[in-house]
C-alpha positions in Angstrom: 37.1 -0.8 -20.5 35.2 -1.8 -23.7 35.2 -5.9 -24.4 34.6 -7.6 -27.3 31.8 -10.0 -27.1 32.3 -13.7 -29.0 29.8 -15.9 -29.1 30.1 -19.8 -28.6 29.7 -22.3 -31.2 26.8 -23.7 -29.1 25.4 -20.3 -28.5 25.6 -19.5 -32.4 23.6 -23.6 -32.9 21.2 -21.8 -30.2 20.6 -18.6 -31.9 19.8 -20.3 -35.6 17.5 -22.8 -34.2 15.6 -20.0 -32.2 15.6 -18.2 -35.9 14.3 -21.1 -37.4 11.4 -21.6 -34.6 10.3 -18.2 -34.8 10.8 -18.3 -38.9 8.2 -21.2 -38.6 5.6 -20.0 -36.5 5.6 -16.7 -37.3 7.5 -15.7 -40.5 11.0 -15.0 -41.2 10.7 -10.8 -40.8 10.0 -11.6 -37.0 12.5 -14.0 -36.5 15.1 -11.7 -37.9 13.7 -8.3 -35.4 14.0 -10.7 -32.4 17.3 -12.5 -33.3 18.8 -8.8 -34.1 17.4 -7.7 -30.8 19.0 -10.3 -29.1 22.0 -9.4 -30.5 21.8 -6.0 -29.5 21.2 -6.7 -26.6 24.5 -9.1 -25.9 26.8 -6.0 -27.6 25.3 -4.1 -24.6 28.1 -6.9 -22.4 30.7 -5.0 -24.3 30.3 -1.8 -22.1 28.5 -3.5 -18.9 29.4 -7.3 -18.8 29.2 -7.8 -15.2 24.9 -8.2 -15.4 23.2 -10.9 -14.3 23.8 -13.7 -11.9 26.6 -15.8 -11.3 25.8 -19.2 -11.4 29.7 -20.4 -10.0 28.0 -23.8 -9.4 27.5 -24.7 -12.9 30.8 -23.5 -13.8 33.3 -20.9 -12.5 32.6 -17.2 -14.1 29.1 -18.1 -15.7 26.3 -15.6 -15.4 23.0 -16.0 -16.3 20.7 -13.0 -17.3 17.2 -12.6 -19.1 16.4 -11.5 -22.2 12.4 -9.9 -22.7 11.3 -12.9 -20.3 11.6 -15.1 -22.9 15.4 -16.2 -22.8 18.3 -16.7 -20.6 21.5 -15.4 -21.8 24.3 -18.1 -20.1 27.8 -15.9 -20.7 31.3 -15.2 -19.1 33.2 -12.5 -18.9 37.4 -12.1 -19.5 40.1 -9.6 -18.8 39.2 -8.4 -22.6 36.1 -10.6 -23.7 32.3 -11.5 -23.1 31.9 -14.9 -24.3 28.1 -15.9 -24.9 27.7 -19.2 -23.8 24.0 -20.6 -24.5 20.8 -18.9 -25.2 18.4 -20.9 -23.9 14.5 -20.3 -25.3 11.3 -20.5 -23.5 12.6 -21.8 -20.0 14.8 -24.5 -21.1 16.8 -25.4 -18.0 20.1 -23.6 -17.6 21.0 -26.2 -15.0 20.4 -29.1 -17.5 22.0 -27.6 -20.3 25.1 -26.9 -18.8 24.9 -30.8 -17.2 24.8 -31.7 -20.7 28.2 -30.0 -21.4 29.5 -32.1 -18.4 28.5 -34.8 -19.9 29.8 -34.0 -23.3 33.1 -33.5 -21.9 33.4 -36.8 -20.4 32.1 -38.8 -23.0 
């Protein structure tokens, strides 16, 4: 069964500011390859979401995979959907980030 794949509004925040980095340091030609393999990489969920590892104790479903050592991909998967949750750049801590959404959600 083919899924669509949907990306998060924090995910989609994630992916322009990891444009805008890359656009920065090394021109916007590179940021735009990497961003566009990144992407290519998530439609890959579509046909073989169940990758990565679950991480149930950051919240129920989420897996966590890499991305060309330089990214964790945080996602979940549906009857019908892969949702990308976060990308998270150059070892930012999936455990904090995801604390953060707790704390978002209490607030």
């Amino acid at each position: 069964m083919t899924r669509s794949v949907v990306y998060s509004p924090e995910a989609q925040d994630d992916l322009i500011r990891l444009y805008d980095y890359i656009a920065q340091h090394s021109g916007a030609m590179r940021a735009l390859a990497y961003t566009e393999r990144v992407m290519a990489y998530c439609m890959g969920f579509a046909e073989f979401p169940k990758r990565g590892a679950r991480r149930d104790d950051l919240r129920p479903g989420l897996r966590v995979t890499g991305f060309e050592r330089r990214i964790t991909i945080a996602f979940h998967v549906s009857v019908d959907t892969v949702t990308i949750d976060r990308f998270l750049y150059g070892g930012r801590d999936v455990n904090a980030a995801f604390a953060d959404d707790d704390d978002r959600d209490q607030v």
